[in-house]
C-alpha positions as CSV (number, residue, x, y, z in Angstrom):
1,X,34.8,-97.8,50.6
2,X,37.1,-94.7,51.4
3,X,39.2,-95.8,54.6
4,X,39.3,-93.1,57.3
5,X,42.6,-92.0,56.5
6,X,42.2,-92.2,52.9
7,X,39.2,-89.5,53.7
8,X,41.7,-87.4,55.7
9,X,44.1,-87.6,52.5
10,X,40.9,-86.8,50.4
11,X,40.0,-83.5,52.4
12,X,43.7,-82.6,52.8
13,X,43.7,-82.0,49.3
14,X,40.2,-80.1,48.8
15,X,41.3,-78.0,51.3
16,X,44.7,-76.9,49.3
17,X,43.3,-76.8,46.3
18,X,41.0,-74.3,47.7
19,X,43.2,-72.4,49.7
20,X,45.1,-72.2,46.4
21,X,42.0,-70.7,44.5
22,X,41.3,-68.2,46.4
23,X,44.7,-66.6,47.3
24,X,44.9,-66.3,43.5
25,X,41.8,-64.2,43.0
26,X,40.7,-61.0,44.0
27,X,38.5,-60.8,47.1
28,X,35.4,-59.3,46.2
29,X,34.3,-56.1,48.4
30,X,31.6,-56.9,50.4
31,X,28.4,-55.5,48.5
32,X,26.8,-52.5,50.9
33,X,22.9,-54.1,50.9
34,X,24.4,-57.0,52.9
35,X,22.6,-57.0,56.0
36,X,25.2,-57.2,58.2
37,X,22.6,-58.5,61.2
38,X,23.2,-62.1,62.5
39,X,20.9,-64.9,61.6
40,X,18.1,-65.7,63.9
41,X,17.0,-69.2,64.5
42,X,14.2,-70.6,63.8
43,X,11.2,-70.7,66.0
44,X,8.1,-73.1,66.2
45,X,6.3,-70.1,65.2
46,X,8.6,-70.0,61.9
47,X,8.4,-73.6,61.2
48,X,4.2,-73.9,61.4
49,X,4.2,-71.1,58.8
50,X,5.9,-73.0,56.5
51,X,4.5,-73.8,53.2
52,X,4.0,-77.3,52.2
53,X,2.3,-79.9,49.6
54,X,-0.4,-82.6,50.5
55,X,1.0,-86.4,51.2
56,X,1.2,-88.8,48.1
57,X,-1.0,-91.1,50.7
58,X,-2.7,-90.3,54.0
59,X,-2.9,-93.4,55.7
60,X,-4.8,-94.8,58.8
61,X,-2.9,-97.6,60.7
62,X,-5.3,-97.6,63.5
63,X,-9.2,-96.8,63.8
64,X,-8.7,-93.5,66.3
65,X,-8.5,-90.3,64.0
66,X,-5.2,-89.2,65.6
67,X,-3.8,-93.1,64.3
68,X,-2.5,-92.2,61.3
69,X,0.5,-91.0,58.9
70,X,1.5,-89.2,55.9
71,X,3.4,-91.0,53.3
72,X,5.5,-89.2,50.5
73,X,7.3,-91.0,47.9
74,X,9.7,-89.4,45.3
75,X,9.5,-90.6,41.8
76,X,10.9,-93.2,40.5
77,X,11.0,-97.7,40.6
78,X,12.5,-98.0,43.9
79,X,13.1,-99.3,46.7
80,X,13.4,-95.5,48.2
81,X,15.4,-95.0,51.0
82,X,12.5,-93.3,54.4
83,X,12.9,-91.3,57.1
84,X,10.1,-92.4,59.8
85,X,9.6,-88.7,61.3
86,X,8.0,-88.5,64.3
87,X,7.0,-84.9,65.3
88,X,7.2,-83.1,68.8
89,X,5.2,-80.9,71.0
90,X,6.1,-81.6,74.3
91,X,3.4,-84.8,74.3
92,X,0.5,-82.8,74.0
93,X,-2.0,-82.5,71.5
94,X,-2.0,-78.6,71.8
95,X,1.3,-78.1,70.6
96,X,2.0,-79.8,67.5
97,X,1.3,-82.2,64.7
98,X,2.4,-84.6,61.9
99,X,1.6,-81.4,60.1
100,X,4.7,-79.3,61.5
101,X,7.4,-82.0,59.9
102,X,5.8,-81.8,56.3
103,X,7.9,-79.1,54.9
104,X,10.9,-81.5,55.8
105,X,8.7,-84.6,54.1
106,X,8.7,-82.4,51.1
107,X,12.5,-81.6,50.7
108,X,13.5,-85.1,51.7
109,X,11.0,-86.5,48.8
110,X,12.8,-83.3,46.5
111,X,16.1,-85.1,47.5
112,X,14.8,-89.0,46.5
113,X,13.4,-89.9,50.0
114,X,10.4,-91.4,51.3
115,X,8.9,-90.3,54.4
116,X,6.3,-91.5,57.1
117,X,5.2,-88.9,59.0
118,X,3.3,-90.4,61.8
119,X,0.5,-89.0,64.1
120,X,-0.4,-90.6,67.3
121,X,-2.4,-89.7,70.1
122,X,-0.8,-87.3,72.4
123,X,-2.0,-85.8,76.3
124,X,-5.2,-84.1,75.7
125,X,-6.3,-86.8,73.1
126,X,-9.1,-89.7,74.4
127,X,-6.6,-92.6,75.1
128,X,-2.9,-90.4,74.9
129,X,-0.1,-90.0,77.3
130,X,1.0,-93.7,78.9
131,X,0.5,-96.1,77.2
132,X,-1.4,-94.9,74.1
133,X,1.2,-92.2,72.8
134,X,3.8,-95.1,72.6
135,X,1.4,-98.1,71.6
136,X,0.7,-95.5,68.5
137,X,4.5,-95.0,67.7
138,X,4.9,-99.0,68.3
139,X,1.9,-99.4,65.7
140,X,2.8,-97.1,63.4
141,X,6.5,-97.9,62.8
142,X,5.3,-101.7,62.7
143,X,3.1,-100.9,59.8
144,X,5.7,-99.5,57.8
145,X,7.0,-102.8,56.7
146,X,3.1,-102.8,55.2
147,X,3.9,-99.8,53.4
148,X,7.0,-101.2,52.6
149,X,5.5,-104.1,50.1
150,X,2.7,-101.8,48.3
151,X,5.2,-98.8,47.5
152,X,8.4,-100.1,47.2
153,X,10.2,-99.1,50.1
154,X,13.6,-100.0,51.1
155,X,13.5,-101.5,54.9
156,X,17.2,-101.9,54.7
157,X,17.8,-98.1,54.3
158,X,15.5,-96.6,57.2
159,X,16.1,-94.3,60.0
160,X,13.6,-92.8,62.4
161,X,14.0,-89.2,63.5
162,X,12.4,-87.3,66.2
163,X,12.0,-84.0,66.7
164,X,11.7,-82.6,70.5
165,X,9.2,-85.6,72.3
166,X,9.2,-87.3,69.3
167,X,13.3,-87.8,69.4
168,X,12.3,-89.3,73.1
169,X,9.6,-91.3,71.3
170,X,12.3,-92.4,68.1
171,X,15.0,-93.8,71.1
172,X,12.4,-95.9,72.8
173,X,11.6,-96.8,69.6
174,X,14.6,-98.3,68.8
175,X,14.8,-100.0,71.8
176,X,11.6,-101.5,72.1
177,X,13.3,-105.5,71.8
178,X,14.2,-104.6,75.3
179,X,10.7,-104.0,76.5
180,X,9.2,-106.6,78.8
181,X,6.4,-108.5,76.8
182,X,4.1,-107.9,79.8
183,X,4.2,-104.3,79.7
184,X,1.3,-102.2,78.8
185,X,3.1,-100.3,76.1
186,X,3.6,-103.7,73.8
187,X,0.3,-103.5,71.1
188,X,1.3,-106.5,69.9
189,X,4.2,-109.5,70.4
190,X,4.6,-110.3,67.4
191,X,5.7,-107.1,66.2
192,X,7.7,-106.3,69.2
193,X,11.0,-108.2,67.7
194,X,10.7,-107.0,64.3
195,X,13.6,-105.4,62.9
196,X,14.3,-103.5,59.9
197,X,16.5,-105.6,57.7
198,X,20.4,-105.2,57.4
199,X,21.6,-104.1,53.7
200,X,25.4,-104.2,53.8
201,X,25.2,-103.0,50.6
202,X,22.9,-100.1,50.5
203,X,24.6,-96.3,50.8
204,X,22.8,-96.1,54.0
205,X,24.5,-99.3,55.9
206,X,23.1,-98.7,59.5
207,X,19.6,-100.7,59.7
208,X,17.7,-98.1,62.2
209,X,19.3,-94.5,63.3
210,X,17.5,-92.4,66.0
211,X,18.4,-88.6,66.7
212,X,16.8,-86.3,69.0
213,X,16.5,-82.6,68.3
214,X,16.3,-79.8,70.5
């Protein structure tokens, strides 16, 4: 393990040797076809034009048609390090689905990643909004650690991202020990305590991450 200030000391030095390099070259003129316009983000427009590959596996963990996921898994014995993506669309099913995170499935698998892309039932879908939408996230994340045994998945090296609603949906879904065992949006008790297991010794050391996007 590299101790914070012997990363400091690490950076120090790429940063010199750098420095160095360049003030003994000549800068390069800047070519004239460089468009000299900023970049412009990305939209949701941009990102549902993406291109992207089928799943290895399209998996139901639930009988409704919007209970199900998309599992990719890069070659190789295993376990794999997964993302658990959970896509946005401001809750509704008009906006957006599992669909709209498989361009970032794809390069994550590209980089040695398993994902689960999950759908769930969202406002507008028989059974969405409260509780459904979160008894689907609840489900689906559970039935990872299914996944988990048949594909060789690491449940010491997982994190679960969000984008938009579904980073809301990825921080109640790390906090979902804390939910009462009465309340409607529990699917089942026994899965309600389950945690991903601690691997002190995997690159990856944190058991469960959560980030929400913009």
């Amino acid at each position: 393990m590299i101790h914070e200030s012997g990363m400091s000391c690490w950076i120090a030095v790429a940063l010199f040797v750098l420095a160095t390099a360049s003030g003994c070259t000549a800068r390069p003129e800047r070519p004239a076809e460089v468009d000299p316009k900023p970049a412009r983000l990305m939209t949701p427009q941009d990102l549902q034009v993406l291109p992207s590959e089928a799943p290895d596996h399209r998996i139901n963990y639930g009988q409704d048609p919007s209970q199900y996921g998309e599992l990719r898994v890069p070659r190789g014995p295993g376990p794999h390090p997964t993302l658990i993506l959970i896509h946005g669309g401001c809750f509704k099913a008009a906006y957006a689905t599992a669909s709209d995170l498989a361009p970032m499935a794809d390069a994550l698998k590209a980089m040695g990643i398993a994902s689960w892309n999950i759908e769930y039932r969202r406002v507008g879908d028989a059974g969405g909004g409260w509780p459904g939408t979160y008894v689907d996230v609840g489900r689906a994340i559970d039935y990872f650690r299914t996944l988990a045994g048949r594909h060789n998945l690491d449940t010491g090296r997982v994190v679960i991202m969000g984008h938009s609603a579904g980073g809301h949906l990825a921080m109640w879904a790390a906090a979902r020990a804390r939910v009462p065992a009465h309340s409607d949006a529990v699917h089942d008790r026994h899965f309600l305590a389950w945690k991903f297991e601690h691997n002190s010794q995997a690159p990856w050391h944190e058991p469960a991450m959560t980030r929400s996007g913009p």
